[in-house]
N, CA, C and O of each residue as an XYZ file, in Angstrom:
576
protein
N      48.378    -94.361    234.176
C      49.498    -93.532    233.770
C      49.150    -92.924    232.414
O      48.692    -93.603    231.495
N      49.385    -91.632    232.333
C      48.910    -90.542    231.283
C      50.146    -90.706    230.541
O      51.115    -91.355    230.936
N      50.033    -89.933    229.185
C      51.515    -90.084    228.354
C      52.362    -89.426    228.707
O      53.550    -89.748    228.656
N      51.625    -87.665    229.425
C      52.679    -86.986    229.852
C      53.509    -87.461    231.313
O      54.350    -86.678    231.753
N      53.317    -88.404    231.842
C      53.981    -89.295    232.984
C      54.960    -89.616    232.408
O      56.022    -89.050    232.667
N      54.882    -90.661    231.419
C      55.693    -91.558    230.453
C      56.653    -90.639    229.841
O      57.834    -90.889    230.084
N      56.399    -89.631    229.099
C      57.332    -89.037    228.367
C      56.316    -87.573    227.819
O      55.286    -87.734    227.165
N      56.736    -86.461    228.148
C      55.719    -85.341    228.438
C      55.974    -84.777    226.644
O      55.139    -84.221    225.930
N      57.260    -85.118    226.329
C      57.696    -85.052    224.479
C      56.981    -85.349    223.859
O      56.813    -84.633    222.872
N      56.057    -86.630    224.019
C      55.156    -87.725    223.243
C      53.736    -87.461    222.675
O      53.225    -87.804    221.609
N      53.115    -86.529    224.038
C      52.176    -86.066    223.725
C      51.638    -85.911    222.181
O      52.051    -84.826    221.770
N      50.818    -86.631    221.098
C      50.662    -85.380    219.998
C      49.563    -84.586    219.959
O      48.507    -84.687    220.582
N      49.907    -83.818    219.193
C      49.177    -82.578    218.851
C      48.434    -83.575    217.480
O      49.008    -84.236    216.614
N      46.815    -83.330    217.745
C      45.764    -84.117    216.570
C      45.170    -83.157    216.820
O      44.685    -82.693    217.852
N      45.239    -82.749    215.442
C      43.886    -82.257    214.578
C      42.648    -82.681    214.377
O      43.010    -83.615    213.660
N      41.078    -82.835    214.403
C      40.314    -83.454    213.792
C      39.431    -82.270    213.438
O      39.221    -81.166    213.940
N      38.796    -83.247    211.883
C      37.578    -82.529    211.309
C      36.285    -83.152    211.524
O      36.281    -84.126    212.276
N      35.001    -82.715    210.920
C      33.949    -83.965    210.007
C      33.593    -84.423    211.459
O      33.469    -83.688    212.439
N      33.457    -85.746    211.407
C      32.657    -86.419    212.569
C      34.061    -86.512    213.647
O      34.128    -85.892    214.708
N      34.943    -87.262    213.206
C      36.234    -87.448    214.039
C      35.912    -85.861    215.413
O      35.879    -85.985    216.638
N      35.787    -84.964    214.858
C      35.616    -83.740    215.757
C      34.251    -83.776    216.681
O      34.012    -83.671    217.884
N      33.391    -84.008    215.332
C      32.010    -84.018    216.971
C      31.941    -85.089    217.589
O      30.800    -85.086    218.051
N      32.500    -86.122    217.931
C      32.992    -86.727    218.889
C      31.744    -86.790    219.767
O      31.922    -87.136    220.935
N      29.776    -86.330    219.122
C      29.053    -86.536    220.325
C      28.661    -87.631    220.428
O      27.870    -87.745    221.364
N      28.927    -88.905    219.655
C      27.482    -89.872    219.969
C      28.904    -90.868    219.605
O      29.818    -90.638    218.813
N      28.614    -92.387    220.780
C      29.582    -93.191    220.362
C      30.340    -93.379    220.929
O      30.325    -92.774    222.002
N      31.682    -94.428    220.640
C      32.899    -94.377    221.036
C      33.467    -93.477    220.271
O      33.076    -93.107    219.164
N      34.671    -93.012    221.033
C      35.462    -91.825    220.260
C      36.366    -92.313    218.827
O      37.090    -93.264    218.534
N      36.042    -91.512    218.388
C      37.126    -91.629    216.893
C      38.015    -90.577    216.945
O      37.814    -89.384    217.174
N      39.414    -91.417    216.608
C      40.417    -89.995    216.483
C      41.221    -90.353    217.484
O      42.388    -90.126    217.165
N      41.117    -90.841    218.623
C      42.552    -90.974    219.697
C      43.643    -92.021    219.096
O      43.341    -93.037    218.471
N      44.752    -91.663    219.346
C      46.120    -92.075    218.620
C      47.003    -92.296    219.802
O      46.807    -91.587    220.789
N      47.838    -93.084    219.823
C      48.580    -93.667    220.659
C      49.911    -94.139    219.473
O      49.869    -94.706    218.381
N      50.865    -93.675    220.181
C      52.282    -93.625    219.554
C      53.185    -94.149    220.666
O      53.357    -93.750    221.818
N      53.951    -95.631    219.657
C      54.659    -96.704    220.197
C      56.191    -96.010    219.429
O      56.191    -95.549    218.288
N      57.186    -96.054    220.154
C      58.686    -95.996    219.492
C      59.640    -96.938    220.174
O      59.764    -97.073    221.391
N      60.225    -97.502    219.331
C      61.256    -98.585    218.674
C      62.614    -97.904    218.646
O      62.765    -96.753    218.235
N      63.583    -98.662    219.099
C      64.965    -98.083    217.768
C      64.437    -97.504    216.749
O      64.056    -96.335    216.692
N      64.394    -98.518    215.702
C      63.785    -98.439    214.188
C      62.681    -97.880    213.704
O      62.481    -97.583    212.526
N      62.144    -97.772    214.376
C      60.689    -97.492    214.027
C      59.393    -96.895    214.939
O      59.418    -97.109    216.151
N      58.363    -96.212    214.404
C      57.302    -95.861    215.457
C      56.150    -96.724    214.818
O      56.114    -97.106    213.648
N      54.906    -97.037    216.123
C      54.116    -97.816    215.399
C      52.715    -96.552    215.809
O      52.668    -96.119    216.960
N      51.889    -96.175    214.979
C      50.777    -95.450    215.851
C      49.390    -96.231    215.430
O      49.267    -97.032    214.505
N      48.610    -95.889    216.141
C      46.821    -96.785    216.355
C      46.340    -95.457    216.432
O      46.638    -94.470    217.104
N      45.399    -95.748    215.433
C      43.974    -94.585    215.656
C      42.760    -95.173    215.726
O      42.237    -95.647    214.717
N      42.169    -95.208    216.941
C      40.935    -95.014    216.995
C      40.021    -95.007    215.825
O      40.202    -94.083    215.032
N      39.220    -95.727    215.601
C      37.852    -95.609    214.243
C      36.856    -96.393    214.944
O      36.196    -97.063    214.149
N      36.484    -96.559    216.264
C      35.880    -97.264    216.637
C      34.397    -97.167    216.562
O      33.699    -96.260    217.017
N      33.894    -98.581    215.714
C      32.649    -98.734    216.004
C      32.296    -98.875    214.053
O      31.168    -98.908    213.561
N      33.453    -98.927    213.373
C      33.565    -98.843    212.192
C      34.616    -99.916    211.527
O      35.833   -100.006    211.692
N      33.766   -100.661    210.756
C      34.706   -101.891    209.785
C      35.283   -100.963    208.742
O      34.951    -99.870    208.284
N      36.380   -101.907    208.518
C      36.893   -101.923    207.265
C      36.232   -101.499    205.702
O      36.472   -100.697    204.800
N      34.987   -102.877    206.100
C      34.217   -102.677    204.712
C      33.620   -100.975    204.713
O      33.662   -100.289    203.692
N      33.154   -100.540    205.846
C      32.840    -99.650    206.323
C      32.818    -98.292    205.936
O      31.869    -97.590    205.588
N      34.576    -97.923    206.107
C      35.108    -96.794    205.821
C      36.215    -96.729    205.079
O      37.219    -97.297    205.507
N      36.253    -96.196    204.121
C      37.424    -95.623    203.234
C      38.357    -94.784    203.411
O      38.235    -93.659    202.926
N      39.779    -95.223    204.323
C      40.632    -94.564    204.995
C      41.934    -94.171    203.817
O      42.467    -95.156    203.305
N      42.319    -93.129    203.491
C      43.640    -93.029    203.312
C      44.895    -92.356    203.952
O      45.021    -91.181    204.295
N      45.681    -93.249    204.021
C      46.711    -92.482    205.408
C      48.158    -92.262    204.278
O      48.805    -92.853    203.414
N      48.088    -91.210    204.886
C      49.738    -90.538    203.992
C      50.196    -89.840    205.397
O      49.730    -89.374    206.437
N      51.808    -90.162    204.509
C      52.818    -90.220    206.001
C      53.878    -89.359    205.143
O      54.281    -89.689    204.028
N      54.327    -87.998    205.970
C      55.045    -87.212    205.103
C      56.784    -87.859    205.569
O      57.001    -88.681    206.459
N      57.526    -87.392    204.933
C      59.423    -87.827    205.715
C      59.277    -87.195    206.901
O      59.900    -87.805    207.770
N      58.589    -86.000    207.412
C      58.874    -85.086    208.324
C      58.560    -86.150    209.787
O      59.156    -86.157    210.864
N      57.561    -86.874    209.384
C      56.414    -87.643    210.783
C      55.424    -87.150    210.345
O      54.504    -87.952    210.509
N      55.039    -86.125    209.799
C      53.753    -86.069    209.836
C      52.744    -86.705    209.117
O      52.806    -86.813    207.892
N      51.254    -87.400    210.189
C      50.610    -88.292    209.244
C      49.154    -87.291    209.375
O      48.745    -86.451    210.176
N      48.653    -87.918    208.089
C      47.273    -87.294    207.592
C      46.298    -88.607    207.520
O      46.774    -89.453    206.762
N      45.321    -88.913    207.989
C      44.324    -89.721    207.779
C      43.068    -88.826    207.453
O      42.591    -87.952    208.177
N      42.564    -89.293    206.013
C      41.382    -89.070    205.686
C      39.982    -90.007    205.590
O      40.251    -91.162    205.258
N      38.875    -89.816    205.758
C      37.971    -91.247    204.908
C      36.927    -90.488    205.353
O      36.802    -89.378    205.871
N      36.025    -91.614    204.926
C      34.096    -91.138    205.163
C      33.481    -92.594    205.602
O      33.535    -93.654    204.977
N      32.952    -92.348    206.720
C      32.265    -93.237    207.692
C      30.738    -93.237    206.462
O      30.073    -92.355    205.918
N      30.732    -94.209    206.467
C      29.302    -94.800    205.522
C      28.495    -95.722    206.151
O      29.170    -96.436    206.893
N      27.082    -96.049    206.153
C      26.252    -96.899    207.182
C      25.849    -95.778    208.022
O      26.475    -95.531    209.052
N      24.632    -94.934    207.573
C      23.916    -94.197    208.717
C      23.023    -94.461    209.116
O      22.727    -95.416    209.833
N      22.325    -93.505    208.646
C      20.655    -93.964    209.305
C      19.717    -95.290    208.805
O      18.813    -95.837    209.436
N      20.222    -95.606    207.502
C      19.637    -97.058    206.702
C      19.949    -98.087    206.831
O      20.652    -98.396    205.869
N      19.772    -99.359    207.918
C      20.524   -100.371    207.902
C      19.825   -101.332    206.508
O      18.713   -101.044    206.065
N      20.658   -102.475    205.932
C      20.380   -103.449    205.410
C      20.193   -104.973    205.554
O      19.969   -104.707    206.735
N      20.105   -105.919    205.509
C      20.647   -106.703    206.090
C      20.010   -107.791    204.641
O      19.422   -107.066    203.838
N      20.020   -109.213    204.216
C      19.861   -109.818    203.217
C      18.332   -109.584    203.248
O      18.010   -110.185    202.223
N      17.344   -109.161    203.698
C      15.861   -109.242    203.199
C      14.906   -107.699    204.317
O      13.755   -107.283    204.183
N      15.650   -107.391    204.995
C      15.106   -106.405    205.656
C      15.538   -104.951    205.673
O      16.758   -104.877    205.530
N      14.964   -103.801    205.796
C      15.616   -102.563    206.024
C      15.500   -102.130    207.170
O      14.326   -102.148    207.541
N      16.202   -101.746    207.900
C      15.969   -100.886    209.501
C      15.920    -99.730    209.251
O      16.706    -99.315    208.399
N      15.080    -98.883    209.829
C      15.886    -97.315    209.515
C      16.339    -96.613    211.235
O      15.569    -96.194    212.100
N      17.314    -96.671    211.248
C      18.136    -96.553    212.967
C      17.142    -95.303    213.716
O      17.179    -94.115    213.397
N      16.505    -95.740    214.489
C      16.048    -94.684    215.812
C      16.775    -94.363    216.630
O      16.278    -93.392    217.200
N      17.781    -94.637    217.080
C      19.089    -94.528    218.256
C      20.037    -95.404    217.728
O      20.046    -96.611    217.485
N      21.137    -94.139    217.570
C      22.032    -94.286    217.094
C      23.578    -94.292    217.599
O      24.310    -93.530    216.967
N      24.216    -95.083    218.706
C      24.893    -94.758    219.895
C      26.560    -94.920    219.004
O      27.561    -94.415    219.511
N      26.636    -95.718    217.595
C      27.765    -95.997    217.197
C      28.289    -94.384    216.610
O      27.765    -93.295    216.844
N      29.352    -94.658    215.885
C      29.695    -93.184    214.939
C      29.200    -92.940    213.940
O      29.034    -93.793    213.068
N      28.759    -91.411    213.800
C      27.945    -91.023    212.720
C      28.374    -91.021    211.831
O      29.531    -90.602    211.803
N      27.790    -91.443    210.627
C      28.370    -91.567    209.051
C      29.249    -89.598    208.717
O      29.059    -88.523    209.286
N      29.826    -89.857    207.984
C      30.598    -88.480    207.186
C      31.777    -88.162    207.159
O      32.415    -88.780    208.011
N      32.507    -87.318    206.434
C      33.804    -87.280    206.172
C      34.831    -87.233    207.701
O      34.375    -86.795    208.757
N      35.715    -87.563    207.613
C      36.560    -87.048    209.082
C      37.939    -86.779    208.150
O      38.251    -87.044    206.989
N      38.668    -86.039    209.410
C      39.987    -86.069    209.144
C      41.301    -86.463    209.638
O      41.533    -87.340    208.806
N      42.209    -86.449    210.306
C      42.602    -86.910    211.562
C      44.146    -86.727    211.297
O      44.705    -87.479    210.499
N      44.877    -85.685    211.993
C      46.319    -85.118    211.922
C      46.944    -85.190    212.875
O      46.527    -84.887    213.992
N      48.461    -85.752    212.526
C      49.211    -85.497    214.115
C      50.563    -85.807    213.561
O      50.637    -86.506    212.550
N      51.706    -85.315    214.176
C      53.097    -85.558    214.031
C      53.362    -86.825    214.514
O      52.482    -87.294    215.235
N      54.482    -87.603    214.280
C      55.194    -88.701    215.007
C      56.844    -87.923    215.545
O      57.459    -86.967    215.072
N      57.115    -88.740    216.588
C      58.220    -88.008    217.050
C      59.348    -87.683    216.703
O      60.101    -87.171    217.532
N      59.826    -87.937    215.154
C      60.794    -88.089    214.218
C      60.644    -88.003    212.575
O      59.636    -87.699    211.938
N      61.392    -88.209    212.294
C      61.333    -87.818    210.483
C      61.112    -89.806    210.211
O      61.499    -90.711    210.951
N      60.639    -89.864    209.373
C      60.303    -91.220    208.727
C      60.950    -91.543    207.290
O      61.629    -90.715    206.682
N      60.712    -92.633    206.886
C      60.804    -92.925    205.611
C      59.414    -93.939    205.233
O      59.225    -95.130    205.477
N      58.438    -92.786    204.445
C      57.211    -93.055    204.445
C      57.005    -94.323    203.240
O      55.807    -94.592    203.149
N      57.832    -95.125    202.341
C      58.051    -96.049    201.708
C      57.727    -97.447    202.416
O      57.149    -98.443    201.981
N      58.279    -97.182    203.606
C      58.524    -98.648    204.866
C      57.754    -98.391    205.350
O      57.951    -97.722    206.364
N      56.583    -98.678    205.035
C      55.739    -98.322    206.323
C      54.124    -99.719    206.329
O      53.701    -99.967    205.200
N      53.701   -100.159    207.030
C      52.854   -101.251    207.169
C      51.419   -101.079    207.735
O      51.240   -101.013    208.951
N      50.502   -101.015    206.933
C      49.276   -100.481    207.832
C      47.972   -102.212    208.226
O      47.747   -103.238    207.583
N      47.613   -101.830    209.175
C      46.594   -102.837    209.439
C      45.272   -102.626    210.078
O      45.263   -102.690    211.307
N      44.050   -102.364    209.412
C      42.661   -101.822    209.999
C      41.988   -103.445    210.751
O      41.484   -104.434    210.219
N      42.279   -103.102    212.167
C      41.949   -104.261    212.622
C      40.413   -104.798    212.734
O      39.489   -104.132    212.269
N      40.266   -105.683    213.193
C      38.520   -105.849    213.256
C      37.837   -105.296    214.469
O      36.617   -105.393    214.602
N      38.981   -104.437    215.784
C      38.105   -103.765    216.361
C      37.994   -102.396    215.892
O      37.807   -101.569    216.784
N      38.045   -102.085    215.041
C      38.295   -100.309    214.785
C      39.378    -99.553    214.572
O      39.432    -98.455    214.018
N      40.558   -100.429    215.210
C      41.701    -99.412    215.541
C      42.870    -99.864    214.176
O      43.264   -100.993    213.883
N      43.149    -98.786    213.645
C      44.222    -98.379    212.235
C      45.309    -98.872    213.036
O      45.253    -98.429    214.183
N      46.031    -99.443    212.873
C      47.369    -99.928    213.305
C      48.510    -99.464    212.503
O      48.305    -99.905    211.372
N      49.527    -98.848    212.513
C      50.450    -98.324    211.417
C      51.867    -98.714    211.902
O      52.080    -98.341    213.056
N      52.646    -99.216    211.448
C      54.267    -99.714    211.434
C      55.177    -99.048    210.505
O      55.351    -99.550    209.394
N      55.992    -97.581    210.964
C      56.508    -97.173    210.113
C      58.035    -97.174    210.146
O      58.477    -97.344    211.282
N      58.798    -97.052    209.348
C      60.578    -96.795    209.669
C      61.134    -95.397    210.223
O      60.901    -94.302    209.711
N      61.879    -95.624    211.313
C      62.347    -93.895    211.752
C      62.994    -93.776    210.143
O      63.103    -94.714    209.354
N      63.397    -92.292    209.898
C      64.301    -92.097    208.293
C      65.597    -92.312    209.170
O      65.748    -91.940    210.333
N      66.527    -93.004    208.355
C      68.412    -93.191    209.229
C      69.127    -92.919    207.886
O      68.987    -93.605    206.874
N      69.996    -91.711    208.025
C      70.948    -91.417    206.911
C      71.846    -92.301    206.950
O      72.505    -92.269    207.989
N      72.179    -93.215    206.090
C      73.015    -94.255    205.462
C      74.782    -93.859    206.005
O      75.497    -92.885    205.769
N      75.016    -95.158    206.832
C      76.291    -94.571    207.818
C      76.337    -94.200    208.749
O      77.414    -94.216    209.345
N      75.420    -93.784    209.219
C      75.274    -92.824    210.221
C      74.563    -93.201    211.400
O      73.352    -92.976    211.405
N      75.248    -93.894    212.705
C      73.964    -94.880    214.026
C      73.082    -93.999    214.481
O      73.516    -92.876    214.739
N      72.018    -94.206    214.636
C      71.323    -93.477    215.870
C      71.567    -92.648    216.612
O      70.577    -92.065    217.056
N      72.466    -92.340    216.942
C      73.038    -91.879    218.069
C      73.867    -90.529    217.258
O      74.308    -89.611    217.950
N      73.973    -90.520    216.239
C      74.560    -89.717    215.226
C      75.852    -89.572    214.827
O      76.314    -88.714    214.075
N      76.377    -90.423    215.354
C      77.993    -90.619    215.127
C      78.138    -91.606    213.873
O      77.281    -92.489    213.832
N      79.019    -91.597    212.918
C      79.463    -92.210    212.015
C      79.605    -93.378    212.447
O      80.278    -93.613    213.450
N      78.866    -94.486    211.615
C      79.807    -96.056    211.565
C      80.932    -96.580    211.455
O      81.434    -96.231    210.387
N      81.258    -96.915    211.745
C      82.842    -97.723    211.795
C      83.140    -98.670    211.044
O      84.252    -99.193    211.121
């Protein structure tokens, strides 16, 4: 089941730059998957094939939904290891260099509340708050 099955609204629209875009060698970097809550949306991006120590991600989340992920994939062609150097002949993981990675969430946020987690397989995990005007349910009718 595709997203547009699930909910054809959901779909997002991602941007990518840098490597995230050439997308030739590797697992893909850049696919996003968007979870919604009452309260909250959670989204996962793709960085696969890349640690933590790895890459230097910064994710900014506007009120609107819209999120921006930036960083630079580091570890190319030079491996290290405590007494040896490799220098990579085939290279099947993701190529070192800047990426970018853009997409809306399905609502306005409150980018304050928000929880990020770069897991140990690759994938950015993000936990954010829908924005809720004070008084006011979900549903948009005044509290009682």
């Amino acid at each position: 089941m595709n997203v547009e099955e699930c909910n054809p609204q959901l779909k997002p629209v991602v941007v990518l730059t840098g490597t995230a875009k050439e997308g030739r060698a590797g697992p893909p970097v850049g696919l996003v998957d968007i979870g919604v809550s009452e309260g909250a949306y959670l989204f996962r991006v793709a960085l696969s094939g890349v640690r933590s120590n790895q890459c230097n991600v910064k994710c900014r989340i506007q009120r609107d939904g819209r999120v921006h992920l930036q960083g630079v994939i580091t570890g190319g062609g030079v491996l290290k290891d405590s007494s040896s150097v490799y220098e990579m002949k085939v290279q099947q993981l993701c190529p070192s260099g800047p990426f970018t990675i853009s997409f809306n969430l399905p609502g306005p946020v409150d980018p304050r509340l928000s929880s990020a987690n770069f897991r140990s397989d690759g994938i950015l995990e993000v936990v954010v708050r829908k924005f809720r005007i004070p008084g006011v349910m979900p549903d948009g009718f005044p509290s009682s």
